[in-house]
C-alpha positions in Angstrom: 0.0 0.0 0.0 1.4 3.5 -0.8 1.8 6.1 2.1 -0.5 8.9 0.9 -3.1 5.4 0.3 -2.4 4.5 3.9 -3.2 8.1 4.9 -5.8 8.7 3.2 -7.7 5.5 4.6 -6.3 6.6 8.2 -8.1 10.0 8.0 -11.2 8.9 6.5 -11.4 6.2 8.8 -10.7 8.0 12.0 -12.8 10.7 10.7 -15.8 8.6 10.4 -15.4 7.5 14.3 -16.3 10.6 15.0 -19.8 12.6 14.5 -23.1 11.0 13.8 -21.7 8.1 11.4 -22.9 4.3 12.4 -19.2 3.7 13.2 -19.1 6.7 15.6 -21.9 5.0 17.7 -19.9 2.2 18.2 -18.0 1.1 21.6 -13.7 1.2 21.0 -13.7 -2.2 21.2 -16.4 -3.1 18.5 -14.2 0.1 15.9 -10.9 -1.5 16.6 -11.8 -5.5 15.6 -13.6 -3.4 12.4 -10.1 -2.0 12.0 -7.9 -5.4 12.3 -10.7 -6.9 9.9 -9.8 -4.6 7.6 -6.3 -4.1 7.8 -5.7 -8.2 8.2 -3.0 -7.5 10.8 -2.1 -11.2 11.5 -0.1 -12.6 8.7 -0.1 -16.9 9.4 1.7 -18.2 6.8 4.4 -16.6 3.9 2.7 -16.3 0.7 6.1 -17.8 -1.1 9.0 -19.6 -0.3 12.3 -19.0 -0.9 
């Protein structure tokens, strides 16, 4: 993912927790598993070998 990508999703993202947005309405816990769901931080298994 490029940089200014990553940013970009970061702002709009964060931006959406906030104000009257379904997300907004949501506890911390419930936005941040959203957030890993998306992101897929846990990488299980190389996708080639060398």
């Amino acid at each position: 993912m490029k940089r200014s990508t990553a940013r970009h999703f970061y702002q709009q993202y964060f931006l959406a927790t906030r104000g009257a947005s379904w997300l907004a309405r949501q506890c911390a816990g419930v936005r941040l598993k959203i957030l890993d769901d998306l992101m897929q931080w846990e990488v299980t298994n190389p996708t080639s070998e060398n």
